[in-house]
C-alpha positions as CSV (number, residue, x, y, z in Angstrom):
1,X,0.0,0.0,0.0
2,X,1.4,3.4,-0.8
3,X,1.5,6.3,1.8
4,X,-0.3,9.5,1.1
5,X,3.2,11.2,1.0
6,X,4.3,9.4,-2.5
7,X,0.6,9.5,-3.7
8,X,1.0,13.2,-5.4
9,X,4.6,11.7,-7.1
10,X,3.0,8.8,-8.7
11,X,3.3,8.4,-12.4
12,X,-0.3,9.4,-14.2
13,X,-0.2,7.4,-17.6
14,X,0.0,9.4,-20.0
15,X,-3.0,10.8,-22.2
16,X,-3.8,10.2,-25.6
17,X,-3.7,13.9,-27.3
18,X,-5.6,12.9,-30.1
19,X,-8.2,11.6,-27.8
20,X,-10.5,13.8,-29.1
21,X,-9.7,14.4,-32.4
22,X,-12.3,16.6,-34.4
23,X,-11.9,19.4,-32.7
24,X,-8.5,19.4,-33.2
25,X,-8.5,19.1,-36.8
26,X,-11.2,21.7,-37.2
27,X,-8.5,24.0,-35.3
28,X,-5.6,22.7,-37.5
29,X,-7.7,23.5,-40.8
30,X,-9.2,26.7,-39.3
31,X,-5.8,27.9,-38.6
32,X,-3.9,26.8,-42.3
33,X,-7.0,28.1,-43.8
34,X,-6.4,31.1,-42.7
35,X,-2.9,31.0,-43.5
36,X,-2.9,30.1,-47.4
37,X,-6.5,30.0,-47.8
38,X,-9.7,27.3,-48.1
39,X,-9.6,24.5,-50.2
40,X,-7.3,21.7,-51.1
41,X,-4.1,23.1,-50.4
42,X,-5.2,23.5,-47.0
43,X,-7.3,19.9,-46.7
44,X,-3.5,18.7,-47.4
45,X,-1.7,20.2,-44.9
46,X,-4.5,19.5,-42.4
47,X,-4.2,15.7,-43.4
48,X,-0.3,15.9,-43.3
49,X,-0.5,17.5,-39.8
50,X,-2.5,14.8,-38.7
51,X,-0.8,12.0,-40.4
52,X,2.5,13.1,-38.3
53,X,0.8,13.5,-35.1
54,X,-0.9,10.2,-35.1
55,X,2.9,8.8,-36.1
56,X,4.2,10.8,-33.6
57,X,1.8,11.0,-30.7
58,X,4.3,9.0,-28.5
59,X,6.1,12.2,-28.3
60,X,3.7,14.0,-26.2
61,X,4.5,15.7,-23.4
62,X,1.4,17.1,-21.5
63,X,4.0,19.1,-19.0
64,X,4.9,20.7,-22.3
65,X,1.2,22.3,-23.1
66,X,-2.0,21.1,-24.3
67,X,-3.1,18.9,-27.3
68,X,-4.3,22.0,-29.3
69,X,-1.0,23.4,-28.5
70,X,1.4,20.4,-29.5
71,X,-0.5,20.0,-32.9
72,X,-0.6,23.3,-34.0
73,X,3.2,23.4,-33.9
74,X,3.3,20.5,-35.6
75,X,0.8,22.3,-38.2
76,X,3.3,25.2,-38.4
77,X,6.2,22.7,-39.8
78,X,3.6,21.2,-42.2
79,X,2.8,24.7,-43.4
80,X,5.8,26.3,-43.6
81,X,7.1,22.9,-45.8
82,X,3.4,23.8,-48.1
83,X,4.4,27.3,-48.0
84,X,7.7,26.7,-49.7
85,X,6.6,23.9,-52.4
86,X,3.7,26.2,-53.5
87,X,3.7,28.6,-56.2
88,X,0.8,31.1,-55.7
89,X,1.5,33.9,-52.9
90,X,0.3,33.7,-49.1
91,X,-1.6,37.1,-49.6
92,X,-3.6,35.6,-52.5
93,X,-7.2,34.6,-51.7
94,X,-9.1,31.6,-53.1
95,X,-11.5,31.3,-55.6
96,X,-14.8,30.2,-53.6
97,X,-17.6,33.3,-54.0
98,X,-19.4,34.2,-50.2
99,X,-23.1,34.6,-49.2
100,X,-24.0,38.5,-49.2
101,X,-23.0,41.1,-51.6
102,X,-20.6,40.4,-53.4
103,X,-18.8,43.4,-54.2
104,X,-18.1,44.4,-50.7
105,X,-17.3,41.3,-49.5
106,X,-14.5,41.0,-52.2
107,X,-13.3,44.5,-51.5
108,X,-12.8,43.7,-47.6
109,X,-11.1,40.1,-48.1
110,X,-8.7,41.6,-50.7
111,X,-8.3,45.0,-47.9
112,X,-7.9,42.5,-45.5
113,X,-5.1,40.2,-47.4
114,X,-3.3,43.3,-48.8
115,X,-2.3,44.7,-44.8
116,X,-1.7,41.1,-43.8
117,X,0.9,40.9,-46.0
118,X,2.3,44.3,-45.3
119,X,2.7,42.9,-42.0
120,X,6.0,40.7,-41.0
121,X,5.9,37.0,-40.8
122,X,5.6,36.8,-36.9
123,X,2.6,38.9,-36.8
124,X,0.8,37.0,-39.7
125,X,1.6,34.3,-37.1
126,X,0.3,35.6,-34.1
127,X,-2.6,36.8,-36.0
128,X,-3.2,33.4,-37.9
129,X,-3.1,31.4,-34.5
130,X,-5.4,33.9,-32.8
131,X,-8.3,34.1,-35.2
132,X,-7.6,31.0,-37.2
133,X,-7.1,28.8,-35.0
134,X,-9.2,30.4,-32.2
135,X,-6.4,30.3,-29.3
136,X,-6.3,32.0,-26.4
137,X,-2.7,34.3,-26.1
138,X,-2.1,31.4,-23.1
139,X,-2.2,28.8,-25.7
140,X,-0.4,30.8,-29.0
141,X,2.6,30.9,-26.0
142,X,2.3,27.2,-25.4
143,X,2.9,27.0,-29.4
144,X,5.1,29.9,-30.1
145,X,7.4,28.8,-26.5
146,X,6.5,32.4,-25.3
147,X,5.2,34.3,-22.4
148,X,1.5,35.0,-22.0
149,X,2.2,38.6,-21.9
150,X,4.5,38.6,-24.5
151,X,1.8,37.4,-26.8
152,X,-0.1,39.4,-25.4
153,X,1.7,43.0,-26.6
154,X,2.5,41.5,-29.4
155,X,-0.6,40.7,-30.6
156,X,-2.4,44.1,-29.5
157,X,1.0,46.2,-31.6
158,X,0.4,43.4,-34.8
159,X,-3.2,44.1,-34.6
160,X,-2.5,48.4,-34.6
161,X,-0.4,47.9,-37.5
162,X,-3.0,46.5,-39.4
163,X,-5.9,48.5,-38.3
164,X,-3.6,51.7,-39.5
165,X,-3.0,49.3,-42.5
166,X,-6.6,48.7,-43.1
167,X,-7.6,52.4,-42.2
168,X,-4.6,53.4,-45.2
169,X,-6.6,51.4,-47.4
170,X,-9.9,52.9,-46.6
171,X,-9.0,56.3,-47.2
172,X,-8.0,55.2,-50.5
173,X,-10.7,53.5,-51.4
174,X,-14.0,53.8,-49.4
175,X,-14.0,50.0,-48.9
176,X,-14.9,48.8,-45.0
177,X,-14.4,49.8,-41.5
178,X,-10.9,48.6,-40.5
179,X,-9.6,45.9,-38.5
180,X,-12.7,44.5,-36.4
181,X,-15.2,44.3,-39.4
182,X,-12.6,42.9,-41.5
183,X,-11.4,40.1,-38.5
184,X,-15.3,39.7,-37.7
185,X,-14.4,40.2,-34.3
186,X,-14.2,43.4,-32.0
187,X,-10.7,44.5,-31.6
């Protein structure tokens, strides 16, 4: 019988990350997606992201962050490996028409990709992993191996570059309402 003493320094098994895996992947394709874009090029680097983490799931270390956090890093090598074997531009949008008006809705996507990719690579990240993939700046740390408050300012300076981006644009063409309308959130 074990004394209460050792009880707290007993080995838990170890977790299965892809326990629950839907939710991940709908965060791994939200997050590429909003990287390089809907559609098949990011279907394949959501199914390569996945194909390596059920290889590699043996590698997971819970002390090291959570699931969400341990595949989206391994979606950022997947990505950045797409990134460099494709041909079209980041900034380039897909295809695929939206509900609504048309016109508009083109205008603020093209605003919108236009001061994304006036922005530097790490704040297209931050960015990406906060509205793509939905994470909280506790869980973009966990992925990015930084601070929570760290993430924190950088997210709020990336996202007052590109409002001031976005507002640039607007006064040169009377297009949409900056940064919140054009996230869909409230910044």
């Amino acid at each position: 019988m074990e004394d209460a003493g050792r009880e707290g320094t007993r080995l838990m098994p170890r977790r299965d990350p892809l326990e629950d895996l839907a939710p991940l992947i709908r965060r791994v394709y939200s997050y590429v997606a909003y990287r390089i874009g809907d559609g098949p090029d990011a279907q394949d680097v959501t199914s390569a992201t996945i194909e390596r983490a059920l290889r590699g799931r043996a590698t997971y270390d819970p002390a090291r962050g959570a699931p969400v956090a341990w595949i989206l890093g391994i979606a950022r090598t997947c990505l950045a490996e797409a990134m460099t074997r494709r041909e079209t531009p980041v900034g380039e949008l897909p295809d695929a028409a939206s509900r609504g008006d048309l016109e508009e809705e083109s205008v603020r996507r093209l605003s919108l990709a236009a001061a994304l990719a006036t922005l530097d690579e790490r704040e297209q990240e931050l960015i990406a992993l906060r509205y793509g993939a939905d994470l909280t700046a506790k869980r973009i740390g966990e992925v990015l191996g930084l601070q929570t408050n760290a993430v924190e300012v950088a997210l709020h300076r990336a996202l007052g570059r590109l409002r001031d981006r976005l507002e640039g644009v607007e006064k040169e063409t009377p297009a949409e309402p900056a940064v919140s309308k054009a996230l869909g959130v409230d910044v």
